[in-house]
MARVO-917307 format. One line per field, with one value per residue (C-alpha): residue number from 1; residue in one letter; x, y, z. Coordinates in nm, 2 decimals. Layout:
! residues N
nr = NUM; ...
rest = A; ...
x = X; ...
y = Y; ...
z = Z; ...
//
This chain:
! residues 382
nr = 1; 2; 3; 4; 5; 6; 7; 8; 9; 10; 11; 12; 13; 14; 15; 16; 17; 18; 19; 20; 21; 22; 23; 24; 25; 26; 27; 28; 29; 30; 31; 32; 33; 34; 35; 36; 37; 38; 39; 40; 41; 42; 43; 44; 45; 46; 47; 48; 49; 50; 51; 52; 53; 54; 55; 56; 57; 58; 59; 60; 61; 62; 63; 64; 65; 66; 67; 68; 69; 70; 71; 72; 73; 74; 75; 76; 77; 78; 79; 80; 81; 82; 83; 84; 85; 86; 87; 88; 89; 90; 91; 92; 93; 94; 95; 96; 97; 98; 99; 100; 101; 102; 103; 104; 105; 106; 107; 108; 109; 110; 111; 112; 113; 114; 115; 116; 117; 118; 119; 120; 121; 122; 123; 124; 125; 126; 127; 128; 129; 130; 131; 132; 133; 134; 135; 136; 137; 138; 139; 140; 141; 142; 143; 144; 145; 146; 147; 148; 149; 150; 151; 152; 153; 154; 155; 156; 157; 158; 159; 160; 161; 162; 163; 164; 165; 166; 167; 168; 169; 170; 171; 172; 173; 174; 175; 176; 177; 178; 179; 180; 181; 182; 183; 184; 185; 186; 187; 188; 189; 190; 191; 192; 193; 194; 195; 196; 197; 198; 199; 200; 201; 202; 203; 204; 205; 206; 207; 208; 209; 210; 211; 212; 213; 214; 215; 216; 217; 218; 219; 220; 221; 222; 223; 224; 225; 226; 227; 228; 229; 230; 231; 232; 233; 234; 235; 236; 237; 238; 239; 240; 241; 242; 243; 244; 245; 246; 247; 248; 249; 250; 251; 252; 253; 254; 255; 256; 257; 258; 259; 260; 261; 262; 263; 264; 265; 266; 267; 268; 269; 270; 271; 272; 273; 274; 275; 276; 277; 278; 279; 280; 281; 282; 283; 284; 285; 286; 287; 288; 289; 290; 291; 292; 293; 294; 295; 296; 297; 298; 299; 300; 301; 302; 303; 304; 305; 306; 307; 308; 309; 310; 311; 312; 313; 314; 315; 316; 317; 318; 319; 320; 321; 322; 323; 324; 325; 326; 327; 328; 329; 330; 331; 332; 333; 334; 335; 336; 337; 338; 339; 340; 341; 342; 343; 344; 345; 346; 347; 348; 349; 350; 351; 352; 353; 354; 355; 356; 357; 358; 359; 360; 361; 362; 363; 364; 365; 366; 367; 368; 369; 370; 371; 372; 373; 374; 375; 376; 377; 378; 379; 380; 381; 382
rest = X; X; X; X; X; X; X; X; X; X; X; X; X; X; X; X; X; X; X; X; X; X; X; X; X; X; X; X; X; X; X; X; X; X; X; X; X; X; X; X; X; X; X; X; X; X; X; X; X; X; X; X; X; X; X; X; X; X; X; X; X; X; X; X; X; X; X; X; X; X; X; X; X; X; X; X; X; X; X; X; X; X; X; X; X; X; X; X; X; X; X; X; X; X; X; X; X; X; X; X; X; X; X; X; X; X; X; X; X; X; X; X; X; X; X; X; X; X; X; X; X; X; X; X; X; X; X; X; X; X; X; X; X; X; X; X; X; X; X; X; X; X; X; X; X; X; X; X; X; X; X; X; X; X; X; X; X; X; X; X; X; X; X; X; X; X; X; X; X; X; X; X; X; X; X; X; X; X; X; X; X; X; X; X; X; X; X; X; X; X; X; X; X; X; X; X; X; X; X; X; X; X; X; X; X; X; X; X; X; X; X; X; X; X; X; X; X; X; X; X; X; X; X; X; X; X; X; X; X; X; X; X; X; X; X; X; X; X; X; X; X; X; X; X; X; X; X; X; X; X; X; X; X; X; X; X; X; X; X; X; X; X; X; X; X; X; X; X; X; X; X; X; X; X; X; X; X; X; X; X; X; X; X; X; X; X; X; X; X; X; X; X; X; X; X; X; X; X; X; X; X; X; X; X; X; X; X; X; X; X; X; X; X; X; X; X; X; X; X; X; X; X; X; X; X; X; X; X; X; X; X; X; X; X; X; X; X; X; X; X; X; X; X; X; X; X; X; X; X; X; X; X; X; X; X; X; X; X; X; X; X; X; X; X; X; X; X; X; X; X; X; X; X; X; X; X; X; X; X; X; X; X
x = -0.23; -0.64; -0.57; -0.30; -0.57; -0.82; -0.68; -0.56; -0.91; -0.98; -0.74; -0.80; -1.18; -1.07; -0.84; -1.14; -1.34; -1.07; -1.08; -1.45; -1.49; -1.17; -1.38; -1.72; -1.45; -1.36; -1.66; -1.80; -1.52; -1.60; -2.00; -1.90; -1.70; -1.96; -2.26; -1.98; -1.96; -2.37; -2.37; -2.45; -2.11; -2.33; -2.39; -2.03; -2.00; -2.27; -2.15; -1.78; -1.94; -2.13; -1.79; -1.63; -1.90; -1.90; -1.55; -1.49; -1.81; -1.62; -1.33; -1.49; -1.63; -1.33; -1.11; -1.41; -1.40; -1.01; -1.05; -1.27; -1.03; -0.76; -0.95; -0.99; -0.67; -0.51; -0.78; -0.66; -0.31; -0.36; -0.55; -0.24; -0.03; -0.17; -0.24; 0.11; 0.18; -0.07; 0.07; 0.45; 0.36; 0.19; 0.45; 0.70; 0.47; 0.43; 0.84; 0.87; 0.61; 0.75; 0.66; 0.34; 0.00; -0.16; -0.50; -0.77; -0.93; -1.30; -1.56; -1.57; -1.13; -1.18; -1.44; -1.19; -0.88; -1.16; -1.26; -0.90; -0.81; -1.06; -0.94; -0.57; -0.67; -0.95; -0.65; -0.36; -0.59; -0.67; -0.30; -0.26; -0.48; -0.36; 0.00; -0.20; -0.43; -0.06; 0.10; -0.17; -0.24; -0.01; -0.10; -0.50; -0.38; -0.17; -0.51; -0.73; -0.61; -0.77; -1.05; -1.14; -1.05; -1.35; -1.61; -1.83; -1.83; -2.21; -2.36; -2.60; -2.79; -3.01; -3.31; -3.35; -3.56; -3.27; -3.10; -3.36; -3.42; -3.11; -3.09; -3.40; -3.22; -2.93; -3.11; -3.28; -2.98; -2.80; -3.08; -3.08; -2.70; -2.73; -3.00; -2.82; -2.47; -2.69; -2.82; -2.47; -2.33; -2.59; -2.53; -2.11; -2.23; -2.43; -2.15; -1.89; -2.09; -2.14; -1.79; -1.68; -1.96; -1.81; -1.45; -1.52; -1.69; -1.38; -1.19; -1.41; -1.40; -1.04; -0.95; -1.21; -1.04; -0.66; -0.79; -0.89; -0.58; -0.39; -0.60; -0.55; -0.19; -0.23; -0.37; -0.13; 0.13; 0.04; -0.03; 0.31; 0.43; 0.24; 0.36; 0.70; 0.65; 0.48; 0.73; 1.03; 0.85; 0.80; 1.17; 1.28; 1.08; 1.31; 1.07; 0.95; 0.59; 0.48; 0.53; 0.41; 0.10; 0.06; 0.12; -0.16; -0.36; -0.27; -0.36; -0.68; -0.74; -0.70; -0.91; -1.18; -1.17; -1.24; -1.54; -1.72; -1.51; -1.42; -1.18; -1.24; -0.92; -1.11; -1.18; -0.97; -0.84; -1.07; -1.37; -1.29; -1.26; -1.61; -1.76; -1.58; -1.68; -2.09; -2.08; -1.92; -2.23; -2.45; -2.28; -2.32; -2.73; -2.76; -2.57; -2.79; -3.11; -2.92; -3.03; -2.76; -2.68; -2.57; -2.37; -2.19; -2.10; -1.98; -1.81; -1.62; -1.55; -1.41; -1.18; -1.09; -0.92; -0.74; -0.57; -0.45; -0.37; -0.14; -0.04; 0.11; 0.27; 0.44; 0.56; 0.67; 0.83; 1.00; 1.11; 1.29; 1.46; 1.60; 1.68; 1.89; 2.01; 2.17; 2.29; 2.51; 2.65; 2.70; 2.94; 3.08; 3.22; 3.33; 3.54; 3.89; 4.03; 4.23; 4.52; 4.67; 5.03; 5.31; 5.33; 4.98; 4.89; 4.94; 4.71; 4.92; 4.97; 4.83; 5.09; 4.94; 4.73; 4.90; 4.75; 4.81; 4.98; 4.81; 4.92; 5.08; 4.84; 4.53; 4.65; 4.72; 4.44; 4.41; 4.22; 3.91; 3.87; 4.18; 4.13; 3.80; 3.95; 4.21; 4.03; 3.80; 4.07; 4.25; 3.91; 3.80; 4.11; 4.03
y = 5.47; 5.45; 5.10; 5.02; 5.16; 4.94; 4.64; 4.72; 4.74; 4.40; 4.24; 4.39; 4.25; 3.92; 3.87; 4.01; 3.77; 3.49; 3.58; 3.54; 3.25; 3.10; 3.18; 3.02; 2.70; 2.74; 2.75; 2.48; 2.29; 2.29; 2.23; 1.96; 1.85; 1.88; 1.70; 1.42; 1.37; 1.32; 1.11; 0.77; 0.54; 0.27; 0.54; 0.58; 0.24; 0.21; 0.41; 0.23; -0.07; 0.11; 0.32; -0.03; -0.22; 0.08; 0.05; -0.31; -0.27; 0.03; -0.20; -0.51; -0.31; -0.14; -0.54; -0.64; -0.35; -0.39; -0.76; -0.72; -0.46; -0.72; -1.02; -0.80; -0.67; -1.07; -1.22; -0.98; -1.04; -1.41; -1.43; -1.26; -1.47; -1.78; -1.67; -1.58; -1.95; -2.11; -1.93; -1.99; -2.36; -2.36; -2.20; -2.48; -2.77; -2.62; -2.59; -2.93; -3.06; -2.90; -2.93; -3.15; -3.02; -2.90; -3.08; -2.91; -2.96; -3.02; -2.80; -3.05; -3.01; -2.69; -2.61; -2.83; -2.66; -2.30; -2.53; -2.56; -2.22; -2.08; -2.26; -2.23; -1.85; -1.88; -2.04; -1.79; -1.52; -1.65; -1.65; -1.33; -1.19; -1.28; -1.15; -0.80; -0.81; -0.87; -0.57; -0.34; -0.41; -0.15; 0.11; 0.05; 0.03; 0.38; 0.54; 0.42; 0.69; 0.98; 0.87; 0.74; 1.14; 1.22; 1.10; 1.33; 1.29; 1.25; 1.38; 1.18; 1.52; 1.59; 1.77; 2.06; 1.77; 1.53; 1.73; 1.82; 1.44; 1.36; 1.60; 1.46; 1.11; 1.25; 1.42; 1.12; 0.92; 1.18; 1.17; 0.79; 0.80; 1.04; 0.82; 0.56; 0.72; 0.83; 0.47; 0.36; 0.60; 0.52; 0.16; 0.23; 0.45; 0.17; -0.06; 0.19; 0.18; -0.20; -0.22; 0.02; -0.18; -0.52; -0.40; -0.27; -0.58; -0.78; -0.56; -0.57; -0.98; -1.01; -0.80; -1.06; -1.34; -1.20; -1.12; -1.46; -1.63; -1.40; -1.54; -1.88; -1.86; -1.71; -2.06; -2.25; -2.07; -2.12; -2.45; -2.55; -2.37; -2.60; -2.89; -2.79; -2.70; -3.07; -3.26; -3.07; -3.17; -3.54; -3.49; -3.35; -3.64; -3.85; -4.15; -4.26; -4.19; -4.56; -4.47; -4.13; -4.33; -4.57; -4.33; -4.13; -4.43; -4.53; -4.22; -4.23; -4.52; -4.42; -4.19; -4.38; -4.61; -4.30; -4.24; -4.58; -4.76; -5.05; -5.10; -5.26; -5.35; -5.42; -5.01; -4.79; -4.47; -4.30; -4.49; -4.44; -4.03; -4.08; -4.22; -4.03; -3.67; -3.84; -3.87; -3.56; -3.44; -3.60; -3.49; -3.13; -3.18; -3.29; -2.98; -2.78; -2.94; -2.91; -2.61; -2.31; -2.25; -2.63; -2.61; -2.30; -2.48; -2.81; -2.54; -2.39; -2.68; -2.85; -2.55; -2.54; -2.90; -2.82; -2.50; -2.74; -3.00; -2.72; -2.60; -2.95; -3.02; -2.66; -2.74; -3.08; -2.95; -2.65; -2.93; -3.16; -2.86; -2.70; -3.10; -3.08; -2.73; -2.85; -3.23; -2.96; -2.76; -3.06; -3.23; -2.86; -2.87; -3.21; -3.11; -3.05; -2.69; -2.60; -2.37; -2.14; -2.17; -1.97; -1.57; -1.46; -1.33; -0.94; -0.75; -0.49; -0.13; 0.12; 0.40; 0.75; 0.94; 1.29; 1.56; 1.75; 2.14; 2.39; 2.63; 2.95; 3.17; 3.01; 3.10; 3.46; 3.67; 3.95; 4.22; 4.41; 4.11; 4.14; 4.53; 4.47; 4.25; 4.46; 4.77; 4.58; 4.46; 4.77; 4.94; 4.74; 4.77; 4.88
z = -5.23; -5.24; -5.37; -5.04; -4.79; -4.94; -4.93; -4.61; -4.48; -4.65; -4.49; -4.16; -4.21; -4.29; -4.00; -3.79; -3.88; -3.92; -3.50; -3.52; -3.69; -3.45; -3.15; -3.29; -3.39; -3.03; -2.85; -3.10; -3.00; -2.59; -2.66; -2.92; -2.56; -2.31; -2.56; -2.58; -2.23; -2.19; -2.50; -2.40; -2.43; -2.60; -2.88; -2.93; -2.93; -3.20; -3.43; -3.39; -3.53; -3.76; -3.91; -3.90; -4.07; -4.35; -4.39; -4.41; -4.68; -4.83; -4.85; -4.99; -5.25; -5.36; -5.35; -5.58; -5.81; -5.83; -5.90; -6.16; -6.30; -6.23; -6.41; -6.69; -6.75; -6.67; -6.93; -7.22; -7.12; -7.07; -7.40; -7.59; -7.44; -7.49; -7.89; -7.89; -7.76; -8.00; -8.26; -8.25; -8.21; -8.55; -8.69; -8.56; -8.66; -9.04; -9.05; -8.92; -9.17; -9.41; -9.79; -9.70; -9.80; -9.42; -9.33; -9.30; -8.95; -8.89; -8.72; -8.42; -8.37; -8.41; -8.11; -7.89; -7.99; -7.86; -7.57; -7.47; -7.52; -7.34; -7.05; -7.07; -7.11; -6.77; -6.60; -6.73; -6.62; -6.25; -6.21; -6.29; -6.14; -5.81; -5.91; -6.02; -5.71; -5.45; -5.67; -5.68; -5.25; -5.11; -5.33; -5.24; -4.86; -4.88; -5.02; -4.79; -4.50; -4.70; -4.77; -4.40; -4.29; -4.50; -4.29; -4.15; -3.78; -3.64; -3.33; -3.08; -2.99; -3.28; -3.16; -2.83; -2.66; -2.66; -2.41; -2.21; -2.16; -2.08; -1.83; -1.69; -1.67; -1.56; -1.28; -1.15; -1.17; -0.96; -0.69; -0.69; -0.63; -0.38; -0.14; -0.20; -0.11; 0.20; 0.26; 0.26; 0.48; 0.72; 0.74; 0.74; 1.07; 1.21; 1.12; 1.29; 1.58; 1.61; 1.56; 1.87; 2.08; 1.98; 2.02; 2.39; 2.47; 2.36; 2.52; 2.83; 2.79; 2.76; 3.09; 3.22; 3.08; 3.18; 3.52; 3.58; 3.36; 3.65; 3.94; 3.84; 3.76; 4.17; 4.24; 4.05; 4.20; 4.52; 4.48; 4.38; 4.66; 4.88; 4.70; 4.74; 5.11; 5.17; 4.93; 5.16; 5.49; 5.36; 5.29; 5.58; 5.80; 5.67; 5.56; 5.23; 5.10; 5.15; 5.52; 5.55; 5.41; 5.68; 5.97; 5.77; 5.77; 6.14; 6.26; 6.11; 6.25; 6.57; 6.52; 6.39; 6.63; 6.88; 6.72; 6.64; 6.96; 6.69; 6.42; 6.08; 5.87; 5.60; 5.54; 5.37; 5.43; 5.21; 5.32; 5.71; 5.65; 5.48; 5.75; 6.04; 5.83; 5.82; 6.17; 6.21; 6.03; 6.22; 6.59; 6.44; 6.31; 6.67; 6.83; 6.64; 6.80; 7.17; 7.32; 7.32; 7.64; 7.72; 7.35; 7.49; 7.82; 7.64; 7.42; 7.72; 7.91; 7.60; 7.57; 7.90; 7.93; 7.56; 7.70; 7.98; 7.79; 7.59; 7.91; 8.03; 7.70; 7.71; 8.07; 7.98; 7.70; 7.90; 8.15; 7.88; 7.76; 8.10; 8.18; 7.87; 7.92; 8.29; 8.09; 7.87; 8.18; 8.34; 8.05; 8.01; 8.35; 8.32; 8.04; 8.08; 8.08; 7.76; 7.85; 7.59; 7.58; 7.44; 7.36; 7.29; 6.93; 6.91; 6.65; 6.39; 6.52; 6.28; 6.22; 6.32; 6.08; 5.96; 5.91; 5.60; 5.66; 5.53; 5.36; 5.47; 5.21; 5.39; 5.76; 5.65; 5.62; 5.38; 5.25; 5.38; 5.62; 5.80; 5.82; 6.02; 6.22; 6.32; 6.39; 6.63; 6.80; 6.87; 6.95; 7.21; 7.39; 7.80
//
């Protein structure tokens, strides 16, 4: 029972500190963690190369210890088998000679027939070798995997002052980031800003640009309309644009010839507006010079006859159309009388509307409504 308790206890102690040590594997596990997240990557990839470079060494030693072992075991199998050979071919020449007294051979046949043995046995053994090395691979490739799990992992944080340096660079390279994540931001603002300015502006510009593409379109509009308004009175004239031309042209004529008191076929239309609209400038340079009140008198006077002139036209014009008014009576009356003959036409007669009857139930009145009514009639009876 003594014994029990006591190993008991034991065991109770070594699971305590199987915890223990579980929690140290732990907690050596998450700072094994955290140093290999500071560790440089071009450490790890150091010591890649280097685990690579020791293996494929590993290996290459191994393929030429296991070669040699190979080579060995082929040149004392090749060397049996090629006595074997040499052998059973004496033996077959000796039958086949038979009763005859062998010759002996000389020292120099014999070091040939070693020369040649040596070789056949070099060559035997070469071959096997291969055929050992191809049989013997997969067996050297199966017990590579152990020994590769052996390899003690290292660590790029050997000393206290390791750390602490890398802190430091870690440190600075934070701060750097930082300005320069500060930089940045400040030139994205900038950016942003210049952005906002330049899209207002366009925006600004292309209500500019619409407004005017609006006024002109106005213009155009308008200008069609007069177009359309002169090509319909050219139209409605009746004459051809060749002839709308020359009446332009003898107009202006006419009018030239007011001005200057001469007439010059030789001029053009064009080049008789430009002169009448230079001497129209130079009439109005001398106005200007003329003093006001004599300008303002002209200016009335000039008026005056053009409101008569209007007036007569307007009278004239009244006249020719009362003259026509009493032509029309006049073949009116002349015309003879068209008598209607036979029953005149009568219009339909429209049957008399009828009113719908209402009903009885609507005439009647009933309820509280036809008790009031009753009781003020029968009080205000005399």
């Amino acid at each position: 029972m003594i014994e029990i308790r006591h190993l008991n206890g034991e065991i109770a102690q070594v699971k305590s500190d199987t915890s223990k040590l579980e929690e140290q594997l732990e907690d050596c596990k998450r700072y094994k963690a955290f140093l290999d997240k500071l560790t440089p990557t071009e450490w790890f990839e150091e010591q890649q190369e280097a685990q690579r470079q020791r293996r494929e060494d590993a290996w290459a030693a191994k393929e030429e210890a296991r070669r040699a072992m190979c080579y060995e075991r082929a040149a004392v199998d090749a060397a049996e088998q090629i006595d074997r050979e040499r052998a059973a071919k004496v033996e077959a020449d000796r039958k086949a000679a038979g009763k005859r007294r062998a010759r002996k051979k000389s020292d120099e046949e014999r070091a040939v027939e070693a020369a040649e043995r040596d070789e056949a046995v070099a060559g035997r053994a070469e071959q096997l070798t291969q055929r050992y090395m191809k049989e013997g691979e997969a067996a050297a490739r199966a017990a590579e995997g152990p020994e590769e799990e052996e390899e003690e992992e290292l660590m790029y944080f050997q000393e206290p002052q390791q750390l602490l340096d890398r802190f430091t660079a870690l440190e600075e390279s934070n701060l750097f980031l930082i300005q320069n994540s500060q930089e940045t931001e400040e030139a994205l603002e900038e950016l942003k800003v210049k952005l906002q300015v330049a899209q207002a502006k366009m925006v600004d510009d292309a209500a500019g640009l619409q407004g005017q593409i609006d006024s002109l379109a106005g213009q155009v509009a308008a200008e069609e309309e007069k177009r359309r308004g002169l090509a319909e009175r050219s139209g409605a004239g009746g004459g051809t644009q060749e002839q709308t031309l020359h009446e332009l042209n003898q107009k202006v004529a006419e009018v030239y010839k007011a001005i200057f008191s001469e007439s010059d076929n030789s001029l053009g239309t064009l080049q008789m507006l430009t002169n009448i609209e230079s001497r129209l400038e130079e009439l109005l340079a001398a106005i200007d010079t003329m003093p006001q009140d004599e300008v303002e008198a002209a200016q009335r006077q000039k008026e005056k006859e053009r409101r008569e002139r209007v007036r007569k036209v307007k009278q004239a014009e009244a006249a020719k159309a009362a003259e026509e008014r009493i032509q029309r009576a006049i073949r009116r009356s002349q015309e003879p009388v068209a008598r209607r003959t036979g029953k005149p036409i009568m219009f339909r007669s429209y049957l008399p509307q009828s009113k719908p009857k209402e009903a009885v139930a609507e005439k009647l009145e009933t309820g509280p409504e036809k008790l009031e009514t009753d009781l003020d009639f029968y009080l205000n009876l005399p």
